[in-house]
N, C-alpha and C positions, 0 to 999 in steps of 0.2 A: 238532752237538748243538743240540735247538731249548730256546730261552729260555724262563720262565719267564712274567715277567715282560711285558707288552704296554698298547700307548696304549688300556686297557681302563679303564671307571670305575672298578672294584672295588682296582686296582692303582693308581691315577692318586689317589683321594683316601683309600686306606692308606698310601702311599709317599710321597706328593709333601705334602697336607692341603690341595690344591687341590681345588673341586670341578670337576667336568668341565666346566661351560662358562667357567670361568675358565680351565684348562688349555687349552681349544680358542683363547682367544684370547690368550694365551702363545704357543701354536703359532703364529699367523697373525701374530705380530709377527714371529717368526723367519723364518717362512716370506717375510716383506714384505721384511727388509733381505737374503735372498738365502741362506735355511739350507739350500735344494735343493743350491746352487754353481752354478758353469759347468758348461754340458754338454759330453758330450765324453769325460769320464773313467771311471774306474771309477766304477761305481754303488758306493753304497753296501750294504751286506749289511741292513742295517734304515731302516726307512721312517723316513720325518723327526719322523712321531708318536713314534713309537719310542725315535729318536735325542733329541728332546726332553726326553721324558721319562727317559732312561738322566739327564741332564745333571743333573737335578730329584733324580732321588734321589740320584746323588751329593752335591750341593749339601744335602739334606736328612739324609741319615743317616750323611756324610760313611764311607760303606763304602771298603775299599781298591778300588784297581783290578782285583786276582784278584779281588776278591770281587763285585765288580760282576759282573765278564765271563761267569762258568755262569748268573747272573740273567739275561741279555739273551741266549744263547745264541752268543756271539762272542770274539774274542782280546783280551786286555789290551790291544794294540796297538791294536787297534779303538776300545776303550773311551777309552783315551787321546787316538786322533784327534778321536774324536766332543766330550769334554772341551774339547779345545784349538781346534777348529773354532765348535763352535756356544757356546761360552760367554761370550767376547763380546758375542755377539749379542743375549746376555737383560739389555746394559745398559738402565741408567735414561733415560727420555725427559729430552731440556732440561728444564729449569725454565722453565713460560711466561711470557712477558715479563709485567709489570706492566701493569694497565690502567688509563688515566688515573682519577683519583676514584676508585679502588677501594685501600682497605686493606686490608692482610694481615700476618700475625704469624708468622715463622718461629721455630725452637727449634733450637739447632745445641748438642750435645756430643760428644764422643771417648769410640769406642767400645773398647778393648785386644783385640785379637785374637790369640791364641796363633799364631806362627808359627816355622816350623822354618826356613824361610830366615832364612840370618844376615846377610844384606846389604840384608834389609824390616825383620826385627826388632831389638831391642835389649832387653834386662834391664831392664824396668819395674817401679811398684810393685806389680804382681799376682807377683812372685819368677817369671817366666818371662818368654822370649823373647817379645816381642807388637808388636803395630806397632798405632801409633795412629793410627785411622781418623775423620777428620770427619766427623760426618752431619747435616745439616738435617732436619725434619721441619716438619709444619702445622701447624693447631692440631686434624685430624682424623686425625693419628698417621701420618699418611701421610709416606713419603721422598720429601722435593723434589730434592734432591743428596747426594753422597758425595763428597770428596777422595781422593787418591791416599794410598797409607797412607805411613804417617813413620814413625821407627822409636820403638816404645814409652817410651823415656825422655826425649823432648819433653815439654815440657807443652804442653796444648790452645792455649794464646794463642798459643805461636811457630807451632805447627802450621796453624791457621788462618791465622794472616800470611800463610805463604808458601804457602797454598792458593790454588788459584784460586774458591774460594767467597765471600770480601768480595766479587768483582765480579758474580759469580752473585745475590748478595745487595742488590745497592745498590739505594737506593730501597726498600728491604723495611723493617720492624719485627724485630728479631733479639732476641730475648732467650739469656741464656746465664749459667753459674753462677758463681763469683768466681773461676773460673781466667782469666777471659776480662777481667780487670781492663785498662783504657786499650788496647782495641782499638775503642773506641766502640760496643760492644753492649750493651745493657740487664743490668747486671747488679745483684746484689743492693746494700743497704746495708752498707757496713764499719761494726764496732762498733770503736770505736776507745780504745786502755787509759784509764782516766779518763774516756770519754765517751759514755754510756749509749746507745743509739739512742734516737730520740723516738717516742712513741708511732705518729705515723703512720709514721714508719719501720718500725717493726716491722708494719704489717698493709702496709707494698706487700709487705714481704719475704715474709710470708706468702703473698701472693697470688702473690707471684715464685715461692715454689718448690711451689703449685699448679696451677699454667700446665707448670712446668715439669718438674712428674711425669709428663707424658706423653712426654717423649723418652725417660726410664728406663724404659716400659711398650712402647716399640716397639722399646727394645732389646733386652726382653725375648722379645717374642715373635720375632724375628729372630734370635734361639739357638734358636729352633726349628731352626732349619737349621746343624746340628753344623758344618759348615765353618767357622764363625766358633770354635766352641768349639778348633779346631784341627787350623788350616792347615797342610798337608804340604807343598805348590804352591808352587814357583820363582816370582822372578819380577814378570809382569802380573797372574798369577794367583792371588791373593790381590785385588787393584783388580779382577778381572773378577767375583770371586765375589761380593764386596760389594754390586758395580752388580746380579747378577743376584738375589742375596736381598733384594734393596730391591724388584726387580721384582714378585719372588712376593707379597713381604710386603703390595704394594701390590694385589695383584690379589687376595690373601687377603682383605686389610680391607673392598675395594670392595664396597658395598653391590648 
């Protein structure tokens, strides 16, 4: 049965909300860290454009795997390979090292991600299973890093401790909201019973949670891609999806 669905523009920025030469260089990331494989084996039934882009809309419209599979014209098995092969591979580049005399201002909050595994997630304040994922951002909305998810009823501060993102971070400017209290990031002023803030305390605070409505706005736009709305994926794979919707999201925004 032939698919549907193909590495075609019409399909690539109604499905994905990539345009197509951002999607082409999606591909040629995957294609760089080895989305062909070793030769040798069975070929694959769909070209790597193909198989790219099956990943994207999963990732995107979070469809099941029957339902993906008559879209692409192949076996749920297939569909599942292609998932668990190339989806790694849409992780997030390093975070570039620091360069002398150059400042930079990162935004790091936790994102709640519905998940059905019960050994990623836990019973949070959103009343469902979610796991709580770290994410840095720039001050151009772009994902600098993501942590490995924790399970939803962590608060943000324990979660970032035992991330490996303070070290990802050192040397940066980190702002983050009062969950992040004595972790040494930039957080807001506490109003304390009996003691009013002072007036310039109240215009940083302002300006703190100015700055740092843009972490809330690239959260949002990374619900574009319903896998985060609710993860089915054992697992890596819930970490693999995150790094790969941080990728899109990043090749969406780029100008």
């Amino acid at each position: 049965m032939g698919g549907v669905l193909r590495a075609e523009s019409v399909w690539v920025e109604t499905f994905t909300g990539l345009r197509m030469d951002r999607f082409e260089r999606l591909l040629g990331v995957v294609r760089e860290r080895g989305g062909n494989g070793p030769g040798g084996g069975r070929p694959w039934c769909l070209p790597l454009a193909d198989r790219v882009l099956l990943v994207a809309v999963y990732y995107r419209t979070n469809l099941t795997i029957r339902q993906l599979a008559p879209l692409f014209g192949v076996s749920p098995a297939t569909v599942c390979r292609v998932v668990q092969r190339l989806g790694p591979l849409l992780a997030l580049e390093p975070a570039p090292r620091l360069v002398a005399d150059v400042e930079r201002l990162w935004i790091v909050d936790g994102i709640l991600v519905p998940a059905r595994d019960r050994t990623v997630g836990a019973s949070s304040r959103n009343y469902r299973f979610s796991a709580n994922v770290q994410v840095i951002i720039d001050h151009t909305r772009l994902v600098v890093a993501s942590a490995r998810p924790a399970p939803g009823n962590k608060g943000d501060a324990h979660v970032w401790r035992e991330s490996d993102l303070p070290a990802a971070a050192a040397g940066t400017t980190v702002i983050a909201d009062g969950a992040y209290l004595g972790t040494g990031l930039i957080v807001p002023h506490r109003k304390r019973a009996g003691r009013p803030l002072l007036r310039g305390q109240e215009e940083d605070n302002a300006e703190h949670r100015r700055v740092r409505a843009r972490v809330a706005h690239t959260f949002a736009r990374m619900k574009n891609w319903k896998i985060l709305r609710d993860c089915r994926q054992k697992g890596d794979s819930l970490h693999h999806a995150v790094q790969a919707v941080a990728t899109m999201h990043n090749l969406a925004m780029a100008g």
